[in-house]
N, C-alpha and C positions, 0 to 999 in steps of 0.2 A: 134606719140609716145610721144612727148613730152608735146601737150596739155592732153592726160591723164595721164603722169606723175603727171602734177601738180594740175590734176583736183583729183589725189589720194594722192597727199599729201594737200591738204586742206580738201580733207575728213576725212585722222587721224588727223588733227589741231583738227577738228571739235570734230570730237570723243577722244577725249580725253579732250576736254571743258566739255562736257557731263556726262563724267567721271566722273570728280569734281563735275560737278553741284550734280548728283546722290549720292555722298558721303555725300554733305550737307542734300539731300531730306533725305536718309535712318536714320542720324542721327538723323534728327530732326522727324522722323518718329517712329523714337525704345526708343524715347524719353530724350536722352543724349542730348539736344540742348535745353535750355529754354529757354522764350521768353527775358528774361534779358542778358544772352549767345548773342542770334540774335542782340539784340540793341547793346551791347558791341561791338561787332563784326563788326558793321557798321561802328561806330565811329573810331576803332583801322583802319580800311581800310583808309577810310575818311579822317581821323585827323593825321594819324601817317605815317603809310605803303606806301600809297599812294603818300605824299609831299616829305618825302624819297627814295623814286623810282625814280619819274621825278627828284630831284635836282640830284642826283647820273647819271642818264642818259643823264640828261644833259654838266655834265662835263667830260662825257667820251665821248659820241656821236656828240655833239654841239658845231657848232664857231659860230664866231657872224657874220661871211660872211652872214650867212645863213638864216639872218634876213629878207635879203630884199626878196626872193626866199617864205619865209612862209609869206610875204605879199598878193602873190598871191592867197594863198590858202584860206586866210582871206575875198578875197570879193568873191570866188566859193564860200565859203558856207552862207555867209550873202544872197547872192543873190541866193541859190538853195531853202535855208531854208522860203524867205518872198516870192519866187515865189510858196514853196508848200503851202502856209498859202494860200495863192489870190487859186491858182486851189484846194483847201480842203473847202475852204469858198463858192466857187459855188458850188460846190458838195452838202455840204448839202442843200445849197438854191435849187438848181435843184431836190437830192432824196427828201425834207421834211425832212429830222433829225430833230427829237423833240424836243425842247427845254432841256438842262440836259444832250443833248448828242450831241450837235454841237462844242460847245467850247473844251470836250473830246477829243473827234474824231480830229479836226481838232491839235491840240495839240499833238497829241498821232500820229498822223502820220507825222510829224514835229521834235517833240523830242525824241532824241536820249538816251538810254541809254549808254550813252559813258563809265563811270567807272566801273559800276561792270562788263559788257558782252563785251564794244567796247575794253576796253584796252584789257582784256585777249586775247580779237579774235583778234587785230592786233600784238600784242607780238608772239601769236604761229604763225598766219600767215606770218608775216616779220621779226619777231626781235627785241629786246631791240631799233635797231637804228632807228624805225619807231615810237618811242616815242614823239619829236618833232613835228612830221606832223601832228599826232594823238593830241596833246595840240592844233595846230588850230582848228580845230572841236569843240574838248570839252570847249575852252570858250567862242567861236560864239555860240555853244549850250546851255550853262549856261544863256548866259549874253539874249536872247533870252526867253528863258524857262522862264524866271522868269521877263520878261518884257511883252511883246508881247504875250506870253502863258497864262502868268495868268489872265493876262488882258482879255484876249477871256475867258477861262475861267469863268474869275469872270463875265462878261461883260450875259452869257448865265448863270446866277442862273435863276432857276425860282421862286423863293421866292425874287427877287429882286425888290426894288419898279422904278429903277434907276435914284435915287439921292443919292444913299450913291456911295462914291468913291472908288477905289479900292486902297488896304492895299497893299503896295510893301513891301519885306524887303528886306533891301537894303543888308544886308550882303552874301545874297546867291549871291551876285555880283563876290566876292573875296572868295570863298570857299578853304578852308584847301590847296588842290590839285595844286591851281595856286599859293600859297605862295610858292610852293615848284620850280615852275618857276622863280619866281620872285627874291627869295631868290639869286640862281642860276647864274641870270643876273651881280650882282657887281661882283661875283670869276670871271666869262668868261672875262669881260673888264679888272681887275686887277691882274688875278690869272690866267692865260689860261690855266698852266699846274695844277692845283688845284686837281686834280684825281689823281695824281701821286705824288705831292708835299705835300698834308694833312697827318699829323699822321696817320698810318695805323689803329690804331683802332678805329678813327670816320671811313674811308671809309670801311671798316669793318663792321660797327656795320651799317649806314647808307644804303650799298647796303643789308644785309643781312634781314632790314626792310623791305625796297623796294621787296624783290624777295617776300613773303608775298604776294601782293597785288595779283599776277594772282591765287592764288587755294585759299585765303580765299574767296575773290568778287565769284568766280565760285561757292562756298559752299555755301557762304549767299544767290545768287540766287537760289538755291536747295532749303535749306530753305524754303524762300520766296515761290518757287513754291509750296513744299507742305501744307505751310499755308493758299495759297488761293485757293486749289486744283485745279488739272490738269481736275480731273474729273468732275468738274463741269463748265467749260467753256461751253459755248452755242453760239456754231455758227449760228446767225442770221443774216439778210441785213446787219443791221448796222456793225457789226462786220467784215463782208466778204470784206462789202467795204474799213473798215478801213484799212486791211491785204494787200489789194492791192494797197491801198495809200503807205505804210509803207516801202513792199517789192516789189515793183515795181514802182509805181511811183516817188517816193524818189527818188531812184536810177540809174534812168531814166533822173530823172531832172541835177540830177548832172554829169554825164556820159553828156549829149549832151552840161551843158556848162563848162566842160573840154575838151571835142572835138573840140564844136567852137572855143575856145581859144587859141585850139595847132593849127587847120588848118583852121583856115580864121582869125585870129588878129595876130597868130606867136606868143602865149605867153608861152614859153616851162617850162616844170615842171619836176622832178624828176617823175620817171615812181612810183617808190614808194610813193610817196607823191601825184602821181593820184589813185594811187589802195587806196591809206588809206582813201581819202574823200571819193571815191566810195561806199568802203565796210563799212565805219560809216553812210553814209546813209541808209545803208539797216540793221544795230542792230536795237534791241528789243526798244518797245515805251522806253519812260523814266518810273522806276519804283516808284516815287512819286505819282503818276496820281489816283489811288486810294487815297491817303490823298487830294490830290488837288478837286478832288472831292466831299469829303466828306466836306472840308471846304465849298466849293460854293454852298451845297446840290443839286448837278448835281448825274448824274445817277453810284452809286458803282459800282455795279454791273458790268455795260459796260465796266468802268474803267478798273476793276478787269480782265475780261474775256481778253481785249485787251494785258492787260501784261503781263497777262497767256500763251496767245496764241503766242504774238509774241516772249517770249520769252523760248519756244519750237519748234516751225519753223523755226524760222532762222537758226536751222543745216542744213536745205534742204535748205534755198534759199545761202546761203552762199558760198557752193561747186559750185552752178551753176552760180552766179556773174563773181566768180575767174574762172572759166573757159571760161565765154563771156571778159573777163575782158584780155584774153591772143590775142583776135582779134581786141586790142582798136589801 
């Protein structure tokens, strides 16, 4: 009775992500949503909504005990994320992935879409208070994606002669989103009561930004979905494999090393802070993967179809995680 409770309350989490997303697709479908709306819209989540959410969440949800606790979670995913890089890098060497679509793929099943799909789905699935555990992921995932990612990436052009080097930019190191962490960190050591003790109309005006980020991110992936259409996704090898990387092996990886580490090292974690790396390994690829493509003249297309796809499935793998996820 109780595992389908919960296996039914993560399926109205789900359906009501859905919801949203659908709200953005129909808009930008009836055509109230133009493409300068969409870009504004990225950035107002990005730059504003978003740094305002975690600072606010953090001075109501977070001590600084709890620093050394989200150390843990810091090398599960360092070491889940470089271990699916090594098992996605034989993969392709084993199937043949063509050139244009190794660096892709391998990338795509690696990175996460943590801010527009992962925050939303762990706020309805846990709560404002699983904000924190959810910031370990997304800047292992950032600092990652944009290191290691592009590099494989850039590393698989096939227009490359390989002697030009590859172009980092260092600022997607420290994105909008973690200043809002960081900001955060002086109030918690000198302000601890800072959520209650700030003028009420900054905490006011600040969480009211913040609540923003879960249904605009939901609507810009709606968007998003209907500009690259649903309908033209093409489930091919490449593709299937990649789905399986994404929502199953991902997931998988990291599930057995937060197990080993609860029962054979003894390294205990908050039960919530194992569901959240859990369920961020199994979100949608990351939805830059298209642009990154296009920059390295690696394969659109695949790109395309991969964040189409995954980020339409994962309503179905989602409910089913959080239900294996109650036998952990």
């Amino acid at each position: 009775m109780m595992v389908m409770r919960i296996f039914w309350t993560s399926i109205q989490s789900v359906i009501s992500i859905v919801l949203f997303m659908a709200v953005g697709y129909f808009c930008r479908a009836k055509g109230w949503f133009s493409d300068k709306f969409s870009k504004g819209l990225s950035q107002l989540i990005m730059k504003i909504a978003l740094p305002c959410g975690i600072f606010t969440s953090m001075l109501k949800r977070f001590h600084l005990n709890q620093l050394k606790s989200l150390s843990k979670g810091l090398v599960y995913t360092i070491l889940a994320i470089l271990i699916g890089y090594v098992i996605s890098w034989i993969a392709v060497k084993v199937l043949r992935v063509p050139k244009g679509k190794r660096g892709l793929m391998m990338t795509g099943i690696n990175g996460a879409n943590t801010v527009f799909i992962g925050m939303p789905l762990n706020i309805a699935l846990f709560g404002q208070v699983s904000i924190p555990y959810l910031l370990v992921y997304y800047i292992i995932n950032t600092i990652i994606i944009w290191t290691l990612g592009v590099w494989v990436i850039a590393g698989d052009d096939p227009t490359a002669d390989g002697k030009k080097g590859v172009q980092i930019d260092w600022k997607h190191f420290l994105p909008a989103p973690i200043w809002g962490f960081i900001i955060a960190i002086p109030f918690l050591i000198w302000m601890p009561n800072a959520a209650t003790t700030l003028p009420t109309f900054i905490t006011n005006t600040l969480t009211g930004l913040g609540n923003l980020v879960t249904p605009l991110s939901l609507m810009y992936i709606g968007i998003m979905l209907k500009d690259f259409g649903i309908s033209n996704i093409r489930f091919d090898k490449y593709l299937n494999i990649s789905l399986i990387g994404r929502f199953i092996v991902s997931p998988l990886i990291m599930f057995g090393l937060v197990y080993f580490g609860m029962h054979v090292m003894g390294i205990g974690m908050f039960s919530m802070f194992r569901k959240t790396l859990i369920i961020q390994s199994a979100t949608p690829s990351l939805a830059v993967l298209p642009i990154l493509a296009d920059q390295y003249h690696g394969d659109v297309q695949f790109a395309t179809n991969l964040v189409v796809a995954t980020s339409t499935l994962f309503v179905i793998v989602v409910p089913v995680i959080m239900l294996l996820l109650n036998f952990m």
